[in-house]
N, C-alpha and C positions, 0 to 999 in steps of 0.2 A: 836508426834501424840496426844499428852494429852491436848495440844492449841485447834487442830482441834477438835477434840470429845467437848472440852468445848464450843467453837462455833457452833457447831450444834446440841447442845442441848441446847442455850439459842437463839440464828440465827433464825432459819426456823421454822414456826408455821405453822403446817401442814395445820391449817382451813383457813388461810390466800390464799395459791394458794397450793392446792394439787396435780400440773404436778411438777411444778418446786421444791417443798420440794422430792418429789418421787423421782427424776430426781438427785437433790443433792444428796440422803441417796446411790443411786446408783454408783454415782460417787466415794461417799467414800467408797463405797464398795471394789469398784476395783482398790483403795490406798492400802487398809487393805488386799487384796489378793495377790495385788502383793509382798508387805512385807510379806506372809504367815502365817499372821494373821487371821487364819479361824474361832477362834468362834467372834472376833471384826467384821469380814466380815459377814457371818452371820447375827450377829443382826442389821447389817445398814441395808443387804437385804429384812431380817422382817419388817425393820420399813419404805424399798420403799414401799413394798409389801402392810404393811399396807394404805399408802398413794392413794394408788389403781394406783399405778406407775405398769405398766402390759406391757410385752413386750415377744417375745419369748424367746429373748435372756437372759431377768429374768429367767424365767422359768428354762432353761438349768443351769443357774448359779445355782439359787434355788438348783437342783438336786444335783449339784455336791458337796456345801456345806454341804449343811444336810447330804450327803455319809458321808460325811468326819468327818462331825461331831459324826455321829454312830462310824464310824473306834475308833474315840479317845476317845469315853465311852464306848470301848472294846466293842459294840454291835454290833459283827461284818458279822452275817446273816441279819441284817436288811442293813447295811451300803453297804456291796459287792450286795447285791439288788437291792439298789437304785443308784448304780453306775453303775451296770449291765444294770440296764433299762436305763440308762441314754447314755450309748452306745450304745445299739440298735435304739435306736432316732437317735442320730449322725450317723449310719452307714447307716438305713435308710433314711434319710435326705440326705447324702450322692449320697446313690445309685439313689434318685427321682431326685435331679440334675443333674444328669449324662445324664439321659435316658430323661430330657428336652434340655439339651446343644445339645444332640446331634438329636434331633425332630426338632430345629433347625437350625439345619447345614444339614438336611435332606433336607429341603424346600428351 
């Protein structure tokens, strides 16, 4: 992973095209997560996020990281929080598709 990280910090120049730098910081995100590298995941996210790479599905990642990130500097009423709120999203989110799937299968 230490190739990859040296290619996208000399690679992709954010001011150059700022979807596709956003776009890549996100992709390696979800390299570095699925290895369960959470604070490398993390700071690719920051630095889509910086890119103004904006998605919902950022956002949800966003949440779950930073939890996790609090979990592991033992701050752990901030981290059960923001993980807390981050499931109520999902189950909410959940429950509004539900009640459209079946609004249409009503009609």
């Amino acid at each position: 992973m230490t190739k990859l990280t040296y290619c996208t910090n000399e690679e992709i120049d954010p001011e150059l095209n700022e979807l596709y730098s956003g776009n890549a910081f996100f992709e390696i995100f979800k390299i570095f997560l699925k290895q369960k590298d959470i604070y490398s995941a993390h700071e690719y996210l920051q630095r889509a996020t910086d890119n103004n790479f904006n998605s919902k599905r950022l956002s949800l990642y966003r949440d779950f990281t930073e939890g996790v990130v609090y979990l592991m500097k033992r701050k752990i009423k901030k981290g059960v929080q923001i993980l807390s709120d981050l499931l109520e999203v999902l189950i909410n989110g959940q429950k509004e598709s539900e009640k459209t799937n079946n609004l249409k299968e009503q009609t």
